[in-house]
N, C-alpha and C positions, 0 to 999 in steps of 0.2 A: 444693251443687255437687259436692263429690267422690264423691256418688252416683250423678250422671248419666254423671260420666266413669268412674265404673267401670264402669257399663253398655256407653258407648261400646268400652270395651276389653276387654270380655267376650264384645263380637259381634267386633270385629278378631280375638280370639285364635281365637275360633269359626271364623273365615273362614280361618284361618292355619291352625289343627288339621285341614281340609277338605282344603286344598290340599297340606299333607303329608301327608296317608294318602294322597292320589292317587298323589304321585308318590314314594311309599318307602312301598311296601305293606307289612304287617305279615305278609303269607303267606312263610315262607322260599322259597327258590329255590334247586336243585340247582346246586350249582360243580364237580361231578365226576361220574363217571359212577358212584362207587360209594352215591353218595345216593341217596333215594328222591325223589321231588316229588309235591306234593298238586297237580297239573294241575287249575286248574279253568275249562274250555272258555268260559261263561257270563259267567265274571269276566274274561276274555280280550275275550271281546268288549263288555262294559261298557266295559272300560278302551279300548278301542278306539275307542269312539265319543266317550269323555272328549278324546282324545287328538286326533281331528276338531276334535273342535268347537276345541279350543282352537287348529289349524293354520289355522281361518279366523278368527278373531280380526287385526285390523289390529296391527301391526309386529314389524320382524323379532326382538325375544326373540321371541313367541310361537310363528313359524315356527322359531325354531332349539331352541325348550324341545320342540315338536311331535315335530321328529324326533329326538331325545334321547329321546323317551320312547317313543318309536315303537319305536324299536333297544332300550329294555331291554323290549317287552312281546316284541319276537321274538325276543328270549332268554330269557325266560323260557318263551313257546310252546317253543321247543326243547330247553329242559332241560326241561319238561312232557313232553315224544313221547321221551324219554328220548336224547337226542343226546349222546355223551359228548364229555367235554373239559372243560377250565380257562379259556378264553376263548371268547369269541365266533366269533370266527375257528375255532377246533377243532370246536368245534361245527356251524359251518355246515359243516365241513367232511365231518364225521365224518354230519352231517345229511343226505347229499345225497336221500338214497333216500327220503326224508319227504315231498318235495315229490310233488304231483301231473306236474310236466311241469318241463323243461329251463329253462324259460319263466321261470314261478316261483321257480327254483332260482335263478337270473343276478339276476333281480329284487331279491332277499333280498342277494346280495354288491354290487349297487349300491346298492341302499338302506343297507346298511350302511359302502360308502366312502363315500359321501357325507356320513357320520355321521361318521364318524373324521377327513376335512377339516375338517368342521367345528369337531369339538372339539380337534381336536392343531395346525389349522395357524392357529386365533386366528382365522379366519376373516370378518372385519367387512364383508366382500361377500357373504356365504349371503346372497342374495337370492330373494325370495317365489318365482321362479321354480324357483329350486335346492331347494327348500325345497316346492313343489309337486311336482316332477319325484318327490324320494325320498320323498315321502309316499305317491303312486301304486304306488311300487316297494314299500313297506311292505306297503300292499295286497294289489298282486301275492302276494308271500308267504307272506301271511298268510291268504288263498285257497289257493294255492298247498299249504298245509299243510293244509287243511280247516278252520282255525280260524274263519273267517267265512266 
């Protein structure tokens, strides 16, 4: 018997070591503008469609993990296109000229308040809709940037 449950929990840690490289990638990522960043466009968009799939997934963690993780792949896209700054905020700010259109650009700071409601105001109503709305605006952006 304690052969099989080591198995058992050899495929759990297996499924646990997955879902943490997903979301705390091993690739660094620039926090200032004097870094360099290994930008890599392809892994951008892999993680992007990780990040889908997992926004349609029924209840709201998975909508609020979606855009959590939405908001660090378009910081990282931004510190990739070499955006300088110390936060996010700096960044998009410092980012504007990156974007394709005006459109985009607006997209990317509502996708991102929408992020920071979420996480600073404890948020227990981000509802699937809310949670739709700035996934679109993720999008947006990330278009917007040429990344997809």
């Amino acid at each position: 018997m304690p052969h099989i449950r080591q198995i058992k929990s050899k495929k759990s840690l297996s499924g646990f070591a997955a879902l943490f490289d997903f979301f705390f990638p091993r690739r660094k990522v620039a926090r200032n503008s004097n870094s360099s960043v290994q930008f890599d466009a392809d892994d951008a968009r892999r993680r992007w469609t990780e990040i889908q799939s997992l926004s349609r997934l029924s209840g709201p963690q998975n909508f609020q993990s979606a855009v959590i993780q939405a908001d660090k792949l378009l910081d990282y896209c931004l510190a990739g296109l070499y955006a300088p700054g110390e936060t996010m905020g700096e960044r998009l700010k410092a980012g504007r000229d990156l974007f394709r259109d005006a459109v985009s650009y607006q997209a990317a700071w509502d996708a991102h308040k929408a992020r920071n409601q979420l996480v600073h105001a404890h948020d227990d109503d981000f509802l699937y809709h809310q949670a739709k709305a700035a996934m679109l605006n993720f999008e947006k952006a990330l278009r917007g940037l040429g990344v997809i």
